[in-house]
N, C-alpha and C positions, 0 to 999 in steps of 0.2 A: 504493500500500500504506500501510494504517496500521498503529497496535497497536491490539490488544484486550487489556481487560483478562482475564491471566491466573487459572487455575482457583488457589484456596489453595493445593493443595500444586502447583505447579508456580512455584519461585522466580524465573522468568525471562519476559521481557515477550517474545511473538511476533509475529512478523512476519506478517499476514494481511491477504489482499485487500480489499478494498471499496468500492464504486463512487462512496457521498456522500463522498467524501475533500472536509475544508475546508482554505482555504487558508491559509497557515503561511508558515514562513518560505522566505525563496529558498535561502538558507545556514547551514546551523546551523555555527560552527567551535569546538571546543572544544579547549582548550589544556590539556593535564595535566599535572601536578604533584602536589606537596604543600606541603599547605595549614601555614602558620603559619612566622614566622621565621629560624627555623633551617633551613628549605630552600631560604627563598628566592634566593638565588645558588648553588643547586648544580645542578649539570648535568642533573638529573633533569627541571628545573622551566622547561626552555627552552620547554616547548610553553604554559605559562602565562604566561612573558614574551612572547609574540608576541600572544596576546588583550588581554593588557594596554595593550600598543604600540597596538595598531589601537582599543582604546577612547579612548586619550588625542591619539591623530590625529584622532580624530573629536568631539573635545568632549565626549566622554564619559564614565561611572566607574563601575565594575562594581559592582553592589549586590549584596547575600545575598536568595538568592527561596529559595522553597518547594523546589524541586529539587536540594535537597543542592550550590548550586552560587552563585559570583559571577556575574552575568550584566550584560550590557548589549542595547542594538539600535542599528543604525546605518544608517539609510536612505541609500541609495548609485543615483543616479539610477534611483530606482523603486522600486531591490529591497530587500528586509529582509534585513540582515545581523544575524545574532542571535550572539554573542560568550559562551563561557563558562569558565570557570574551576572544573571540579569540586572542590568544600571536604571531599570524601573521600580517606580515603589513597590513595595511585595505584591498588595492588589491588584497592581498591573503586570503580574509577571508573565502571564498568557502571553500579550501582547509581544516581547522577545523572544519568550520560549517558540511561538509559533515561526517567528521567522527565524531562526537556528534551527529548527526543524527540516522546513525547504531549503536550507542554506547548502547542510551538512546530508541531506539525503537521507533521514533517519525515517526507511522505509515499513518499518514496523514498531510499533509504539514500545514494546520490550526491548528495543534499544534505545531509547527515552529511558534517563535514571534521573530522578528528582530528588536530591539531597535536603531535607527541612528540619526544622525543631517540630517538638510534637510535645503537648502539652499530656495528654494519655499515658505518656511513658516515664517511668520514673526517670530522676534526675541521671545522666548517664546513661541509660540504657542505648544500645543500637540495635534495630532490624534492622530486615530487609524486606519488601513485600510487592508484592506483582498487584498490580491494581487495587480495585477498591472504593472505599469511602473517603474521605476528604476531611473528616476530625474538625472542623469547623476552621479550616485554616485559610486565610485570604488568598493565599499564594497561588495552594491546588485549586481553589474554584476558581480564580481567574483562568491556569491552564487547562482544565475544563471546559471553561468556557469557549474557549479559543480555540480548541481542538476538537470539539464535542465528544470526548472521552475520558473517560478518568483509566483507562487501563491503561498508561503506562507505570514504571516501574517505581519502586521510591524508597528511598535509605532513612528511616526515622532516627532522630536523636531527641532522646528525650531530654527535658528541662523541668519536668514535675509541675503540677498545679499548683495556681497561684493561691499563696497564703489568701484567707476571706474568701474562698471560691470564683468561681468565672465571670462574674462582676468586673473582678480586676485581672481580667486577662490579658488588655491589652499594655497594661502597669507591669505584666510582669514581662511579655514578651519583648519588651522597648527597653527594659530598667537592665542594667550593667549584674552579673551574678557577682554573690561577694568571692574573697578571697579563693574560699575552701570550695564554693562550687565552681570557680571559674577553671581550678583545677581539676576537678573531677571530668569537665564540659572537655578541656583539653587531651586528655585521655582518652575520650569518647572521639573526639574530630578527628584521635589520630586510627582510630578503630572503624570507625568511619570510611575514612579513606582506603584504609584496607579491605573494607566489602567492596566499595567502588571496581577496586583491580579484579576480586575478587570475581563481580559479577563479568565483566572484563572476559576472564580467563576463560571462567566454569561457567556463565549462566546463574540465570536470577533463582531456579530452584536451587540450583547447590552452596547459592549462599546462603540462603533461608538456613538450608539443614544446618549448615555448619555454623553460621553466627547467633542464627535464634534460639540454637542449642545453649547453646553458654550462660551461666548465671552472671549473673551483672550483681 
């Protein structure tokens, strides 16, 4: 499957068959956040510390392209690993992810890998999980929106529920973690990243078995 491009008034890029599909990338993994300074150590922005991680493991440094997004590639015995950093606010992250999508050729949505925080997960934890529901996160329903799918792929870090319950969810997803969790989050980014390759190598079921295994 690729996209075509959509009629004018139809805001959102679809999902449609076609037989010349060209070749692209093996992994698109996109890390979300938001973009500029003042996010950058807040909980919200762990899905773009792990693309970041896996560009500077790799000799690499995400640049600004055309796709509303930082990007890099990283050749991984054979395969193209394509790395991105949407420069949209989290809500609008469809809006990049769609065009990295037809950029890089990613002809099936399980090469689509979404890197996020996820508030359902205790603090630290990492999956990994093939499609799905969306946990009330801005991020995925915009790429949702935009692709008319939620089955592509997606690497969960959790950051734990906000003290006072989901009232202040969006206080805790913006707010800086203290000390002791910004270390634990660190550990996680870097475990993180290692499913990335991981999905990479093996495939989005063998990283399930292997990392959802693990106690955290």
């Amino acid at each position: 499957m690729v996209l075509r491009r959509p009629r004018r008034a139809d805001p959102a890029l679809v999902w449609t068959r076609k037989s010349e599909a060209t070749s692209g990338a093996d992994l698109l993994a996109v890390g979300l956040g938001n973009p500029g300074p003042s996010y950058a150590k807040s909980r919200h922005n762990v899905g773009a510390d792990v693309v970041a991680l896996l560009a500077e493991r790799y000799g690499e440094r995400l640049r600004p392209g055309k796709e509303l997004a930082l990007v890099a590639e990283v050749k991984l015995d054979g395969k193209r690993l394509v790395l991105a950093f949407p420069q949209t606010f989290m809500n609008e992250s469809g809006r990049s992810v769609a065009r990295l999508v037809k950029r890089f050729n990613v002809s099936e949505l399980d090469k689509l890998l979404i890197v996020h925080d996820e508030m359902d997960l205790a603090l630290g934890a990492v999956r990994v999980k093939a499609g799905g529901g969306l946990a009330g996160h801005n991020g995925l329903r915009s790429i949702k929106a935009w692709l008319r799918s939620d089955e592509f792929s997606r690497v969960r870090i959790g950051i734990g529920k906000p003290p006072g319950g989901k009232e202040h969810g969006v206080d805790h997803v913006l707010s800086a973690p203290s000390r002791l969790e910004r270390r634990q989050l660190e550990v996680s980014v870097e475990v993180a990243a290692d499913a990335v390759v991981m999905v990479l190598e093996r495939g989005v079921p063998a990283a399930q078995n292997e990392l959802n295994a693990r106690q955290v």
